[in-house]
C-alpha atoms as one frame of an Amber mdcrd trajectory, in Angstrom:
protein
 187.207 228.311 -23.024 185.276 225.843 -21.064 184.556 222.321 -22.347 181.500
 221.554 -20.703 180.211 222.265 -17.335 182.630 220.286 -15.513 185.728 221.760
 -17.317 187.924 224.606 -16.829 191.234 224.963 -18.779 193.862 226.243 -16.072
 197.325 227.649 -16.858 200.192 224.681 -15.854 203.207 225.481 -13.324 204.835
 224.152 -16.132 203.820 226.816 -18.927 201.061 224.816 -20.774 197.403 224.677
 -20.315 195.598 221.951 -17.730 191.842 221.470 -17.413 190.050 220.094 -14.285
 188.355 217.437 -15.751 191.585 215.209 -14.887 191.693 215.893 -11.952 190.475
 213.120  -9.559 192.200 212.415  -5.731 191.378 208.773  -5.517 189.733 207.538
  -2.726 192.089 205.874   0.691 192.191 202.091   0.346 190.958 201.836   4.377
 187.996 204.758   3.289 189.197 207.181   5.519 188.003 210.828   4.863 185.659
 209.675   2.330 183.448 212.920   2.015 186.210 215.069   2.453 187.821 213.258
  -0.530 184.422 213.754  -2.462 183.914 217.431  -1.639 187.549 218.217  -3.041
 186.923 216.358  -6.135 183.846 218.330  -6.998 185.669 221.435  -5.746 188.251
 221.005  -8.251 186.007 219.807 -11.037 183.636 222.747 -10.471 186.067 225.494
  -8.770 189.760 224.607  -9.702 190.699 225.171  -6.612 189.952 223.859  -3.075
 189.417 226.400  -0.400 188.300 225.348   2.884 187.173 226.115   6.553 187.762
 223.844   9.300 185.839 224.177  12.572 186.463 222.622  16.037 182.364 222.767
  16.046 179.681 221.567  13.953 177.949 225.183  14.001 180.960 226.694  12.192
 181.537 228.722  14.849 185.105 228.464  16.331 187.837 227.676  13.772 190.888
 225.052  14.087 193.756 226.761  13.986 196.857 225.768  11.587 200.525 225.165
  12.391 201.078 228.720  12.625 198.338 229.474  15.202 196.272 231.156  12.546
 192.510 230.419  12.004 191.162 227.994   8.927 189.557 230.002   7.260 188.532
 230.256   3.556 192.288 228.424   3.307 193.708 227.801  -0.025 194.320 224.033
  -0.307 198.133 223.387  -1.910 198.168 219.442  -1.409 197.139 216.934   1.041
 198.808 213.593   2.377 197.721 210.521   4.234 199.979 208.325   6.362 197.846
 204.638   6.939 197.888 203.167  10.454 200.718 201.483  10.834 202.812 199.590
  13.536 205.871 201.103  15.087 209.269 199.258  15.264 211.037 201.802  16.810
 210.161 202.728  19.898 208.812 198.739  20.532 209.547 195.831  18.737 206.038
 194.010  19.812 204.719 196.974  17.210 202.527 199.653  19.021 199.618 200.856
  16.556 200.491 204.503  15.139 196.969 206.216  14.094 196.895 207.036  10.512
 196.284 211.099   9.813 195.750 213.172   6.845 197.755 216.401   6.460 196.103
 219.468   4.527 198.872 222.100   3.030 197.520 225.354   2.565 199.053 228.187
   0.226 200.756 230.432   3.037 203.511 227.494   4.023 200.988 225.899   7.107
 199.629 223.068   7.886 196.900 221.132   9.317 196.682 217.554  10.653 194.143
 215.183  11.722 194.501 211.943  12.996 191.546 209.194  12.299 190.460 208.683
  15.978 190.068 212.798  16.044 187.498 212.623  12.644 184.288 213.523  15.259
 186.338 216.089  16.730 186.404 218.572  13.356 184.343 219.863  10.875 184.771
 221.146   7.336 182.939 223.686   5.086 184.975 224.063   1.207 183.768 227.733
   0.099 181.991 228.401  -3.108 180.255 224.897  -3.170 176.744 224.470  -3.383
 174.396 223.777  -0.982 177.154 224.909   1.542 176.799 222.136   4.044 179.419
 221.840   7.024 180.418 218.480   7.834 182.191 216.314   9.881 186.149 215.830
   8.992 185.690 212.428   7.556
């Protein structure tokens, strides 16, 4: 039973009923990975689920490969997190800058990360979404 057009009731991990229509990842405070933030908004309002590519290439040719060595490809997305830049203590106490990444989980126990200065460097395509554009991991 759908709600409207942007609605799709989903079973719960926790034995109830969810829909997609609140479901929103809000958007980084710095604006980092603004359109990939976008596209997996309308994936879940549209899809319920996200399921992505990520290319090394803005053809879509060669894939980036996840923690395990394995090809993205048509992944299952499981979660996401971002760590903001940041200054490190530890290693000097003047504070060296630490780039700020986002992390994508996917459904087989990998992961991918990408730091901010490496945005140019990767491209995304999420499957099923249309027009299927790929775009640059920002």
């Amino acid at each position: 039973m759908y709600m409207n057009n942007h609605d799709r009731i989903l079973p719960s991990q926790y034995g109830g009923i969810t829909s997609t229509n609140d479901i929103s990842l809000n958007p980084l405070v710095n604006g980092e990975y603004a359109n990939v933030t976008s596209d997996m908004n309308q994936s879940l309002h549209t899809l319920g689920y996200m399921r992505i590519n990520i290319y090394t290439d803005l053809s879509g040719n060669f894939p980036a490969l996840d923690t395990l060595g394995n090809p993205i490809v048509a992944r299952n997305i499981t979660g996401t997190t971002y760590v903001y830049p940041h200054l490190s203590m530890e290693a000097d106490p003047s504070g060296i800058v630490i780039d700020g990444y986002m992390t994508f989980f996917f459904d087989d126990g990998s992961s991918f990360s990408n730091y901010d200065l490496s945005n140019s460097s990767y491209t995304y395509l999420f499957e099923n979404l249309n027009p299927p554009v790929i775009k640059y991991l920002t």
